[in-house]
C-alpha angles and dihedrals in degrees: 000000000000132000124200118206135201137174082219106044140042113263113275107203115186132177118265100263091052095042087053086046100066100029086063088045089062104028112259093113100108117121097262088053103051104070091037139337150131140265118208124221083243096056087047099085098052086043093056093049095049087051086058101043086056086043089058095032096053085054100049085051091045084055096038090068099037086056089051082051104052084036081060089047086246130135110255107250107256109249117249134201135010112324118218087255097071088036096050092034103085092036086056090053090048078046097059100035088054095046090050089052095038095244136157122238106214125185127197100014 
C-alpha cells in the first residue's frame, strides 16, 4: 500500500499495484523510489503531463479496440475495473495543489 503525503493536500493512499503504477508513469520507478521517496515541486509539472499522456493514451487504446470489435461485428467487451483516469486523477489534484504551495509529495516515509 502506498500513501502519498502533502503539506497541501489531504493524504492519497493506493494499493500497491496502483501506487507502482503511477510512480513508474512519472519516473520515479527505480529501485530507491519505490519503497519511499519524494517528489519536488520542480519535478510536479512533467509529472503531471506524463500522467496525462498515459491518461489519453490508455483511452485511445480502450476505443481502438472497441472500434476492432464493432469492425468484426462483434460487441465491444465491456470494460472492467478501475481505468487510469479515476486512479491518476486525484494524484494529479495533490499534483497540482503541491505544485501551487510549493510543497513536496513524500511516500513511505
Amino acid at each position: 500500500m502506498y500513501k502519498f503525503k502533502s503539506r497541501a493536500a489531504s493524504d492519497l493512499i493506493m494499493l500497491e499495484p496502483n501506487g507502482r503504477q503511477i510512480l513508474k508513469i512519472i519516473g520515479k520507478d527505480d529501485a530507491a523510489s519505490v519503497d519511499k521517496g519524494i517528489l519536488l515541486p520542480a519535478q510536479m509539472p512533467q509529472a503531471i503531463l506524463a500522467l496525462e499522456a498515459a491518461v489519453v493514451q490508455e483511452e485511445k487504446m480502450r476505443e481502438q479496440a472497441a472500434e476492432e470489435a464493432r469492425a468484426r461485428g462483434e460487441t465491444p467487451a465491456r470494460i472492467e475495473g478501475i481505468s487510469l483516469r479515476q486512479r491518476a486523477v486525484p494524484f494529479i489534484e495533490m499534483l497540482r495543489r503541491s505544485h501551487k504551495a510549493d510543497k513536496e509529495i513524500v511516500w513511505g516515509v
